[in-house]
C-alpha positions in Angstrom: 39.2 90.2 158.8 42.8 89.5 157.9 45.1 92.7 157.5 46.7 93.4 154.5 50.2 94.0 153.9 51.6 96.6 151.2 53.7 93.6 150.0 50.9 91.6 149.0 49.2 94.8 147.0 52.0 96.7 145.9 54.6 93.4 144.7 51.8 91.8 143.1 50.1 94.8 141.4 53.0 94.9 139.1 54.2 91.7 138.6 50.1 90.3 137.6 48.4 93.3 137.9 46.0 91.4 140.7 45.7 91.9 144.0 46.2 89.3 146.1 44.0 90.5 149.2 43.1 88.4 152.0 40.1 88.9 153.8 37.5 87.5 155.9 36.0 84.8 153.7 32.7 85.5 153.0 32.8 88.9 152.0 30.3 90.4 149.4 30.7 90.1 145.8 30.0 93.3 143.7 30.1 93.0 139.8 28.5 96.3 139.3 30.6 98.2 136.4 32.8 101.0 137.0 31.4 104.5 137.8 33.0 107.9 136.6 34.7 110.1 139.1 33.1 111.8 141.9 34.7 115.0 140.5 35.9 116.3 137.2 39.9 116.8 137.4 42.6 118.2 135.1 44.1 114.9 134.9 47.3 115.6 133.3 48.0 118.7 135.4 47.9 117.0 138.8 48.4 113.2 138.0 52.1 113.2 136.0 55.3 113.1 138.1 53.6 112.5 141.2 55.0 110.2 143.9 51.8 108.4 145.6 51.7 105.6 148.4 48.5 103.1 149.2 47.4 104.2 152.5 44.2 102.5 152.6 42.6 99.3 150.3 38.6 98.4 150.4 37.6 95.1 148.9 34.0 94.7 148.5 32.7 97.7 151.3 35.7 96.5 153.6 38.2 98.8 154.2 41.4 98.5 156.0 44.9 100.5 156.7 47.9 100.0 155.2 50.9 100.4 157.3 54.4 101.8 156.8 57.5 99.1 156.4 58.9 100.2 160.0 62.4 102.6 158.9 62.1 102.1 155.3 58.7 104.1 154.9 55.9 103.3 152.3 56.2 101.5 149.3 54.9 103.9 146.7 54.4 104.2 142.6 54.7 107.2 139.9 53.1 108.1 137.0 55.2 109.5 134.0 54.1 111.5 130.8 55.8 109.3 128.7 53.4 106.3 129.3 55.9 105.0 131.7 54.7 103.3 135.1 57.4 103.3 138.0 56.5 101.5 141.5 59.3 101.1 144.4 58.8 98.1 147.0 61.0 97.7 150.2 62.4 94.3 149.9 65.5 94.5 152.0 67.0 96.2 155.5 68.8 98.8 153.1 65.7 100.8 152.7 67.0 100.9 148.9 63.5 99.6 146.8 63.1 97.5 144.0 61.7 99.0 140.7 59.2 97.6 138.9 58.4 99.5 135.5 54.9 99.0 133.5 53.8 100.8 130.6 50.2 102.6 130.5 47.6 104.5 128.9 44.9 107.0 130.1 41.8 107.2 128.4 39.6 110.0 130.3 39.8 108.2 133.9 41.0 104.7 132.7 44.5 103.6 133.1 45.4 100.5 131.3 48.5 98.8 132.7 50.7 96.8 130.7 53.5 94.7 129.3 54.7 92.5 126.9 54.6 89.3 129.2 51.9 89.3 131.8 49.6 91.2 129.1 47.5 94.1 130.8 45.2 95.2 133.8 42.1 98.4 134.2 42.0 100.4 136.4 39.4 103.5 137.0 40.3 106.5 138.6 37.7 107.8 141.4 38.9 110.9 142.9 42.2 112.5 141.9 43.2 116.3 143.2 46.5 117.6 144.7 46.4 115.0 147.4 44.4 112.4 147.1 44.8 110.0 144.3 41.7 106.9 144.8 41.1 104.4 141.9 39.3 101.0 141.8 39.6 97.7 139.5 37.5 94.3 139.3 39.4 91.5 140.5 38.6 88.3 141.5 40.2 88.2 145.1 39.1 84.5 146.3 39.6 83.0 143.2 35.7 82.2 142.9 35.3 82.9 139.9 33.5 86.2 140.9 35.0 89.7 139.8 35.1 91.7 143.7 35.3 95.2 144.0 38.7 96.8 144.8 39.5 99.9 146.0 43.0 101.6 146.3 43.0 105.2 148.5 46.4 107.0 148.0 48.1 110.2 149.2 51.0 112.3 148.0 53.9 110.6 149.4 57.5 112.0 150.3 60.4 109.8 150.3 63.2 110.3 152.6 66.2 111.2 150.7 69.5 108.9 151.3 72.2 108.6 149.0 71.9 105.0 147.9 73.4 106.3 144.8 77.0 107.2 145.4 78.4 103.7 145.1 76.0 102.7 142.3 78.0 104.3 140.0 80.0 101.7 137.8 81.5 100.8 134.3 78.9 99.1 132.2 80.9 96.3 131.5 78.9 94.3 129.1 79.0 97.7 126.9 82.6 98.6 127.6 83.5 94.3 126.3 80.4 93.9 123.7 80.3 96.9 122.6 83.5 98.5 122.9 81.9 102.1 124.1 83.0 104.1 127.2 79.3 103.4 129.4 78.3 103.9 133.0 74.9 103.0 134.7 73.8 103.7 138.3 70.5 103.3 140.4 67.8 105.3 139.1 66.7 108.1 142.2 63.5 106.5 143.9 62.7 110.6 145.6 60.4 112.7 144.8 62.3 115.8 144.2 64.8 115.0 141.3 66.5 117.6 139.5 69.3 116.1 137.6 72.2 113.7 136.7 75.1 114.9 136.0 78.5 113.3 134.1 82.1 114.6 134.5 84.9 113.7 132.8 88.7 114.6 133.3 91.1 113.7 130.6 94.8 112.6 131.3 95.2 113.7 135.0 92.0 111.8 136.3 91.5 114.9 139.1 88.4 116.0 139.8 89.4 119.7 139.8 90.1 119.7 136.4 87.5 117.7 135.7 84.8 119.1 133.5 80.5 118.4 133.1 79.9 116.6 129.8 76.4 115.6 130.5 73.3 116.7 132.2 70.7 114.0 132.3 67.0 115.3 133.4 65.3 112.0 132.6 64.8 110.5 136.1 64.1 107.0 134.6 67.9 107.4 132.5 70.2 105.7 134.8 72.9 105.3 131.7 75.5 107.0 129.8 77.8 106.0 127.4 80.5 108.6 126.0 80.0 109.3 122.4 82.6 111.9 122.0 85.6 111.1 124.6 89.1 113.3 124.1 91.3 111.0 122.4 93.7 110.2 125.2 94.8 106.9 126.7 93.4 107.4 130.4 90.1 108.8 131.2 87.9 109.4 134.4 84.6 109.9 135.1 82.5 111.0 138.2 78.5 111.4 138.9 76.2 113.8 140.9 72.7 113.6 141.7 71.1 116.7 142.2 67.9 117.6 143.8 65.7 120.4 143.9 67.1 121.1 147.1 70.8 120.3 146.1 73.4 117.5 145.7 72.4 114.3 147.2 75.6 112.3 146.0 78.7 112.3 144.1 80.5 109.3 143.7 84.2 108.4 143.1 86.0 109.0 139.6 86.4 105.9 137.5 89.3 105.3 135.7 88.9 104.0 131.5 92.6 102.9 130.2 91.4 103.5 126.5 93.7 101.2 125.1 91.9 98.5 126.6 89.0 99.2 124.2 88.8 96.7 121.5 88.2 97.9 117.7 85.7 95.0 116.3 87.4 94.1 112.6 84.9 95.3 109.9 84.4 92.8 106.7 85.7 93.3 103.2 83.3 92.4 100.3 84.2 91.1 97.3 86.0 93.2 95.2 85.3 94.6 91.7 88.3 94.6 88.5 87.4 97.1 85.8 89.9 98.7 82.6 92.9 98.2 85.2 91.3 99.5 88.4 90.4 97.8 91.5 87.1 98.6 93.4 87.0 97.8 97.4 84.4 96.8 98.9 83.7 96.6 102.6 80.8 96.8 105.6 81.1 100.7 107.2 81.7 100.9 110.5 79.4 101.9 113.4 81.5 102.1 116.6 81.8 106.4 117.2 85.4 106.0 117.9 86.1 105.7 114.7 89.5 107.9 113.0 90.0 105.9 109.8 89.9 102.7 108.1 93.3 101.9 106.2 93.4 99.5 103.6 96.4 97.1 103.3 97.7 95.0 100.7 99.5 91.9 101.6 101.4 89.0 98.8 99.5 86.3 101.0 97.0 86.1 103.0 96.3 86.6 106.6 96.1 83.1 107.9 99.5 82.5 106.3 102.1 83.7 109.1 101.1 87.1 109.1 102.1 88.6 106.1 103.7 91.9 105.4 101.1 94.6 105.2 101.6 98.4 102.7 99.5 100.8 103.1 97.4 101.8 99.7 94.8 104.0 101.1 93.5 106.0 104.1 90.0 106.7 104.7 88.4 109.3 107.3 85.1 109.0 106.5 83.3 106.2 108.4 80.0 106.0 106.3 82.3 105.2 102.9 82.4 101.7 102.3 84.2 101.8 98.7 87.4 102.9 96.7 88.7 102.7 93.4 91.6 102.4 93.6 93.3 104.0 90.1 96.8 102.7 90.2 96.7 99.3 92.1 99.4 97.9 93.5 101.9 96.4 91.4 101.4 92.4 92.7 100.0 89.6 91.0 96.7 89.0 92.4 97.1 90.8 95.9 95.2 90.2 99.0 93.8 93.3 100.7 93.1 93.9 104.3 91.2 96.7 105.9 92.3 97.9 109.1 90.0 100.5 111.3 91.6 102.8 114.0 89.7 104.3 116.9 90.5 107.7 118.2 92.3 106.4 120.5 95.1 104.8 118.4 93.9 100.9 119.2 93.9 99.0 115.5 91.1 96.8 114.8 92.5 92.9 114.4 92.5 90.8 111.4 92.1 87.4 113.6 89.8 84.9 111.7 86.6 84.5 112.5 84.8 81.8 114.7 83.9 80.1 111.0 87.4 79.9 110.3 87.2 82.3 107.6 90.3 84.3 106.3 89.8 88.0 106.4 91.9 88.9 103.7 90.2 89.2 100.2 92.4 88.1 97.0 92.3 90.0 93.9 92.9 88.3 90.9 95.0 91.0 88.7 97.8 91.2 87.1 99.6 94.9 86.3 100.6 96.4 83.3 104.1 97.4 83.9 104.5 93.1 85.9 108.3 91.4 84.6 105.8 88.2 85.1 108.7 86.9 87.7 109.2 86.2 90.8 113.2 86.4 90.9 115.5 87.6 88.4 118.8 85.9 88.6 120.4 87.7 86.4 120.4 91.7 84.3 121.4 92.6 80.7 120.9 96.2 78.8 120.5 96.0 75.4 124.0 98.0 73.7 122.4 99.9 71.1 118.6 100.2 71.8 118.0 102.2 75.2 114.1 100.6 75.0 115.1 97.0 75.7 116.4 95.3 79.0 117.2 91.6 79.4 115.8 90.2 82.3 116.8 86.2 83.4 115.3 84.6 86.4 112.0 82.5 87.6 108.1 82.6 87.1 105.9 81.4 90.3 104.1 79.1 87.8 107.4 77.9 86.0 110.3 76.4 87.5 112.8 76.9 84.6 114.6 80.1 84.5 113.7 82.1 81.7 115.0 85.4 79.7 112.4 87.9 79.4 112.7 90.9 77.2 111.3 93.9 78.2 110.5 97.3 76.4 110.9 99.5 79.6 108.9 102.4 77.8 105.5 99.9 77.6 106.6 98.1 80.6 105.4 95.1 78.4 107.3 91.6 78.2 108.0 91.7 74.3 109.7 88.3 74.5 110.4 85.0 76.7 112.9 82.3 75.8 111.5 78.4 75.3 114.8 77.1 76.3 114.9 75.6 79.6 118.4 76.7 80.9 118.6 76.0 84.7 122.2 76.0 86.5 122.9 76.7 90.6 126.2 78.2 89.8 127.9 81.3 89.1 126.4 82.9 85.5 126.2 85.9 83.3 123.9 87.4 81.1 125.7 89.7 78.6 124.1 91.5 75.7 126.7 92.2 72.0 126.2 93.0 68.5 128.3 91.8 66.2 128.9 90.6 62.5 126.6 87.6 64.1 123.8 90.0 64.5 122.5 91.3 68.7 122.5 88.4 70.5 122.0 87.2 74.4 124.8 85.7 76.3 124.2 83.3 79.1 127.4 81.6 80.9 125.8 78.2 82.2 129.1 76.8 84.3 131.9 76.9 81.6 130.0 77.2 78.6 128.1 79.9 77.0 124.5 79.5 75.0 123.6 82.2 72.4 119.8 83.5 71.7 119.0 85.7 69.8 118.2 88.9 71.2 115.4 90.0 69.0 112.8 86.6 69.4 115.3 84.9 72.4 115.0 81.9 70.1 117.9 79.5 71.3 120.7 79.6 68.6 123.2 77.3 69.9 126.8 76.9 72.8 129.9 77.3 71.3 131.7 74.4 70.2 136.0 74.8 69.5 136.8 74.1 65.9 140.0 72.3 67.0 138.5 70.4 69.6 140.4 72.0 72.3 138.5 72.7 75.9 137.8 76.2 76.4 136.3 76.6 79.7 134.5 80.0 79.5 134.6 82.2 82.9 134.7 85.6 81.2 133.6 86.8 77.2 134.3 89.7 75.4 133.7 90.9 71.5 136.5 92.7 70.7 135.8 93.6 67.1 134.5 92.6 63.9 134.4 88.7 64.7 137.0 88.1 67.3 136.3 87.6 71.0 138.6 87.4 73.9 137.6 84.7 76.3 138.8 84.1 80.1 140.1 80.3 79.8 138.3 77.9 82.6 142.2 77.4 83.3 144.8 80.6 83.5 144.6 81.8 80.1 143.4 84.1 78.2 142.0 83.5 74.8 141.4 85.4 71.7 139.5 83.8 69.2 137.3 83.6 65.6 133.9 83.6 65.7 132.6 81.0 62.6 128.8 81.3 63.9 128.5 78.6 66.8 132.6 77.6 66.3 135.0 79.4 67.8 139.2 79.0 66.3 141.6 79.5 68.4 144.1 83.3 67.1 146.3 83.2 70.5 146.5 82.2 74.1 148.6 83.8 76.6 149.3 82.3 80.0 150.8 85.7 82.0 152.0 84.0 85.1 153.1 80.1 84.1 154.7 79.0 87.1 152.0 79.9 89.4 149.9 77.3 90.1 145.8 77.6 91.0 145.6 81.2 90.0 142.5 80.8 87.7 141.6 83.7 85.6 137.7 85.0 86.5 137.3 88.4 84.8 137.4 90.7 82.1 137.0 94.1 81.9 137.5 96.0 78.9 139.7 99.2 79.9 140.6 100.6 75.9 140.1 100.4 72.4 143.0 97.3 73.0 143.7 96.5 76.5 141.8 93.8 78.7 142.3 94.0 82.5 142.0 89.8 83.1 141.5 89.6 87.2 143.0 86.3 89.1 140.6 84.5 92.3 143.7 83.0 93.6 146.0 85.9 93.3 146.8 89.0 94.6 147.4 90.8 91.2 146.0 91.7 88.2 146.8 91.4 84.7 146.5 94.4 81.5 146.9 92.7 78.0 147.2 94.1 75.4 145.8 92.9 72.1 146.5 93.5 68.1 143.3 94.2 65.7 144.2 91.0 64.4 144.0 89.4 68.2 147.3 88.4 68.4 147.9 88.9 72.3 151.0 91.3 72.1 151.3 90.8 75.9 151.0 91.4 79.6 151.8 93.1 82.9 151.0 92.9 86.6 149.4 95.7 88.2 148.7 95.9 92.1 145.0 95.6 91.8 143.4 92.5 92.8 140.5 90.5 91.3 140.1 88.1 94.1 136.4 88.5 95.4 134.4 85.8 93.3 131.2 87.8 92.9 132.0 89.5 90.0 131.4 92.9 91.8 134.4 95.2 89.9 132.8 97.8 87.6 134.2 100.2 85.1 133.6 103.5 83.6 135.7 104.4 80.8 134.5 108.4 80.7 136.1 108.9 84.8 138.2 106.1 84.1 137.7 104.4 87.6 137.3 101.1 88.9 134.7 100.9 91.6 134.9 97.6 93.9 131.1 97.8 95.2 131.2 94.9 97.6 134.1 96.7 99.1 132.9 100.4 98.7 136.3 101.4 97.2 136.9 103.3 94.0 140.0 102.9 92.1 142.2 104.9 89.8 141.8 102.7 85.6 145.2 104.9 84.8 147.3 103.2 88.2 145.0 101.2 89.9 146.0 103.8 93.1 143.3 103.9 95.7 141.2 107.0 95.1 138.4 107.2 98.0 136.1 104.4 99.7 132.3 105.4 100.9 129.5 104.3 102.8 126.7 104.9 100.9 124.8 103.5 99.4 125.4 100.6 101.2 124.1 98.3 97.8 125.7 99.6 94.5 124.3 98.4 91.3 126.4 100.6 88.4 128.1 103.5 88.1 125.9 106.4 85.6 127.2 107.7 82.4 129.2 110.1 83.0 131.4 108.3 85.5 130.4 110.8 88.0 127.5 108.8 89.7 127.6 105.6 92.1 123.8 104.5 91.4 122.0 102.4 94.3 120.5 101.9 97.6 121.3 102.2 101.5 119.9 98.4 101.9 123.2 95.6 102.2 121.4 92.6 100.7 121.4 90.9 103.6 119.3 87.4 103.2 118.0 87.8 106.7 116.0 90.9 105.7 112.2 91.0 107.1 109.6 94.4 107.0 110.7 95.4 110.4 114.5 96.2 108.7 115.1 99.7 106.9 114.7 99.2 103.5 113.3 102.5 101.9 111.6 103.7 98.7 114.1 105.5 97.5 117.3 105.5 95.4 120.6 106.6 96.8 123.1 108.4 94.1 126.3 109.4 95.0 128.6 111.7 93.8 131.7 110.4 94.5 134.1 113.4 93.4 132.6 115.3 95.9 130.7 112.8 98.2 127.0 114.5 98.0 124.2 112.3 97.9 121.3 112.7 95.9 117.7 110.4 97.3 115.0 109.5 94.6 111.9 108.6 95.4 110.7 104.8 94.4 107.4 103.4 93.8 108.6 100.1 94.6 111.8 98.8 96.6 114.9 99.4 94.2 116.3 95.9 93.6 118.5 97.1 90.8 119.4 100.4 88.7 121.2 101.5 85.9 121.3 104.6 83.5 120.3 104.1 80.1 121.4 105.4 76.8 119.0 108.3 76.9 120.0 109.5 80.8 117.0 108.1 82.5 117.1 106.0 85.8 116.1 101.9 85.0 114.9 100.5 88.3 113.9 96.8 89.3 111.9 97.1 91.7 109.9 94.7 94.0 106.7 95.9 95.8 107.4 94.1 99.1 110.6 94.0 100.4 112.6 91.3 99.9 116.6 90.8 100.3 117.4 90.2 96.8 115.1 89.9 93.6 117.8 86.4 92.7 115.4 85.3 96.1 112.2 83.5 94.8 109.0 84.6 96.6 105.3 83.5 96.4 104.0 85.9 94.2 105.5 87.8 91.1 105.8 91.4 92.2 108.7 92.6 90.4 108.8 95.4 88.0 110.0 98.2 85.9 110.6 101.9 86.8 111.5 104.8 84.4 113.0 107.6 86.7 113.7 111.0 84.7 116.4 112.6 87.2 
């Protein structure tokens, strides 16, 4: 007879559930059925959590010994309530075994092993008490064809405790990458007097004394944890314990997490739902528990295209809502949103496109109420008499051709849009008069002016000079009844009779004839009869002063120069100031004397009615402007008698403000930042504000 070795029983027990015994050929067959137990047991009091080894095997009346594997003991199998089967098998010099589970069920005295792949195996127990655990199966050892009679005698077994487990103790690293969750796994205990696991975690200092136990496992067969509820701080360090019932048996060393090394996975947005002006968001919750917040973005392009500018609309805290409405969308034409989901931790989820090259970023195809329907606006008019209406010239993303748009800033509606394609690169104005002619538009277009008229912005006509003479318009005033003064393309300045679209010449008044390239640029309108006419290529200034009848009684120098081309002198007749706003300097109207400079705001658009208040923004207009530059919400008013600033809140960024007729705050405003609203953009995302201040 041929002795048998616990590696042939034990391995191949739970890999086939056969035995692969090898015995004396010619041994008996028995194909008698089983037979109940030679004594009646509680089973489920003595049989569950017990560690048992295979001291003896019989195979057909022929039994032998089964020997110990030298310093590593006995291999030897449990038994678990919970339908689990666990068997340990000395494979190595370590004396650490090799688990093998199986899952089972016990009928009365029948076990049936089994798993998914090799299927299942019978066995019958025979004797089970305190001690002795004997069971038998049918097995065809000799591959005859012929079921033999196998029997298995087994005794409680005790284990000899090491600490194999110390060092097992690891970072799950598939779950911490895949997953993006905090996990450690170690090697399950293989003795028979398990107590517990135990987790500790210390937050920020990574010392074990301050260190505190966040887990206590009692599952033997649990060999993982993953962290559901870390502190929310950027290092964190964990340690393990085994304890026994007759103490610790290990503790291993503390494991570092940098928690900004754990990735957010992006979540998807879903298409999106436009009803009576709102905008419902869609998007797939999600499930990682680190969760703090999704925040949704909105973007003018979308994420594939250079990483556009993201503002924040929304935040939510609640990780199982996967919609909002939003009430007041933003004010874009057809806006891309983004959402964005932030772990506890701080870490953002990325917006990087998908292996199917899909962009993230879901468009919305809206336009808002209170839109201008431009993407630039070259140019700004008010309307004199009607504090409702406001002049807008400039671009549409769908049109090339610079158009002027009326709007009535109380609807925010676009009440009218000229036909008339009137393009020019240069230098222009946009001035708004009523006069015997009726309220009409004024739009300079190099050195001639075009007329529409201001109700429809039908085109009406340029001037033309009844006399044929060349009048090369830089500057153009009404001055009463039907007489306008005009700023000569030369060094003149012109007053003149308004006959519809011809214009006769009343007077002309060179002040300064033997200078030559002087060039008169601007008018400004200092008293019921005086006209301050400013020089680019001179140093001084000129105040005329003109008849009802527009005879041009005169002139005289004053020490106040015109000489910065961008048309940036304003006036205010009430404080009687002139305020140079590229400059910051403010200017006496009485004697041109120097009254104060300031600093902010840095961008002035016009001075309030009263005189009192410099009205515009701390942002310079520089072109080089990108969303990482401070550009905020907000207006910035100064008082410049006694220098006190007064901030406004903004929907949108302030491009441009002015008072009205009836004291409230008109703001052009773009929703994005941008260096100047005369820059064109991708999408129209200009509009009105009505500020009450």
């Amino acid at each position: 007879m041929q002795k048998i070795t616990p590696h042939q029983v034990s391995k191949k027990f739970a890999f086939s559930f056969l035995f692969i015994l090898t015995f004396i050929l010619g041994c008996s067959k028995d194909d008698t059925p089983f037979v109940d137990a030679e004594n009646t047991v509680d089973l489920e009091a003595v049989f569950y959590g017990k560690t048992w080894a295979i001291h003896e095997i019989e195979v057909n009346g022929n039994r032998v010994a089964v020997p110990e594997e030298g310093e590593c003991g006995r291999d030897y199998f449990r038994y678990f309530e919970s339908g689990k089967y666990i068997e340990y098998l000395h494979q190595s010099s370590s004396c650490f075994p090799e688990i093998n589970r199986l899952n089972f069920t016990l009928d009365g005295s029948t076990i049936t092993l089994f798993d998914e792949i090799e299927g299942e195996a019978e066995i019958r127990i025979q004797k089970l008490d305190e001690t002795e655990f004997n069971f038998e199966t049918h097995l065809d050892v000799d591959g005859d064809g012929n079921n033999d009679k196998v029997k298995l005698y087994c005794r409680i077994y005790s284990p000899e405790d090491r600490d194999f487990y110390s060092e097992t103790f690891e970072k799950d690293f598939f779950k911490f990458q895949d997953d993006n969750l905090i996990a450690f796994t170690w090697s399950e205990y293989v003795g028979d007097d398990f107590k517990q696991y135990e987790i500790y975690r210390s937050s920020g200092s990574c010392n074990k004394t301050d260190a505190i136990q966040i887990a206590t496992i009692t599952d033997l067969s649990q060999n993982e944890f993953i962290d559901l509820d870390p502190d929310p701080v950027e290092e964190l360090c964990y340690f393990f314990r085994l304890q026994t019932n007759k103490g610790q048996l290990a503790e291993s060393d503390m494991i570092s997490i940098n928690t900004r090394d754990i990735d957010v996975f992006k979540t998807e947005m879903l298409a999106p739902e436009v009803l009576n002006g709102t905008i419902k968001l869609n998007w797939l919750p999600f499930t990682n528990p680190y969760f703090s917040r999704y925040e949704i973005t909105v973007s003018k392009k979308a994420y594939y295209d250079n990483s556009p500018e993201e503002i924040l609309v929304a935040t939510v805290e609640n990780q199982e809502s996967n919609t909002l409405t939003l009430e007041i969308p933003p004010s874009i034409e057809d806006p891309f949103f983004n959402i964005h989901v932030y772990n506890i931790f701080g870490e953002r989820s990325s917006l990087n496109i998908g292996q199917d090259f899909t962009d993230p970023s879901v468009e919305v195809i809206y336009t808002p109420q209170e839109m201008v329907d431009m993407m630039s606006v070259h140019l700004i008019g008010s309307d004199p008499t009607d504090s409702r209406y406001l002049y807008l010239w400039g671009e549409n993303v769908s049109d090339p051709y610079k158009k002027i748009k009326k709007v009535d800033i109380t609807t925010k509606e676009v009440v009218a849009t000229s036909s008339f394609d009137l393009n020019t690169s240069s230098e222009v104005r946009l001035k708004v008069f009523e006069s015997p002619e009726g309220k009409e538009v004024f739009i300079q277009k190099g050195s001639e002016y075009h007329v529409f008229d201001a109700l429809s912005l039908d085109y009406k006509y340029r001037f033309r000079d009844l006399n044929d003479e060349y009048i090369g318009f830089e500057d153009l005033l009404h001055f009463k009844d039907d007489i306008w003064v005009i700023a000569d393309g030369g060094d003149e300045l012109r007053t003149v009779r308004r006959f519809g679209r011809d214009l006769q010449t009343i007077d002309v008044l060179d002040p300064k004839p033997t200078t030559i390239f002087k060039r008169m640029y601007d008018l400004i309108r200092l008293g019921e009869n005086q006209i301050l006419g400013g020089m680019i290529y001179d140093d001084k200034s000129f105040l005329f002063e003109i008849n009802d009848d527009g005879t041009i009684v005169g002139s005289n120098e004053v020490g106040y120069s015109f000489t910065d081309r961008s048309r940036s002198i304003l006036h205010s007749g009430v404080s009687n100031i002139l305020l140079d706003k590229r400059n910051l300097r403010i200017y006496s109207a009485n004697d041109y004397d120097f009254i104060s400079s300031y600093s902010s705001p840095v961008h002035t658009s016009s001075i309030s009615i009263d005189g009192e208040h410099i009205l515009g923004t701390d942002y310079n207009g520089d072109d080089s402007l990108d969303f990482f530059d401070v550009f905020d919400r907000e207006l910035n008013i100064l008082k410049w008698s006694n220098g006190q600033n007064i901030r406004i809140a903004t929907v949108g960024y302030p491009q441009y403000v002015y008072e009205n007729s009836e004291g409230k705050l008109v703001v052009i405003s773009s929703y994005f930042k941008r260096s100047s609203f005369r820059r064109g953009d991708t999408k129209n995302d200009l509009f009105v504000e009505v500020i009450d201040w």
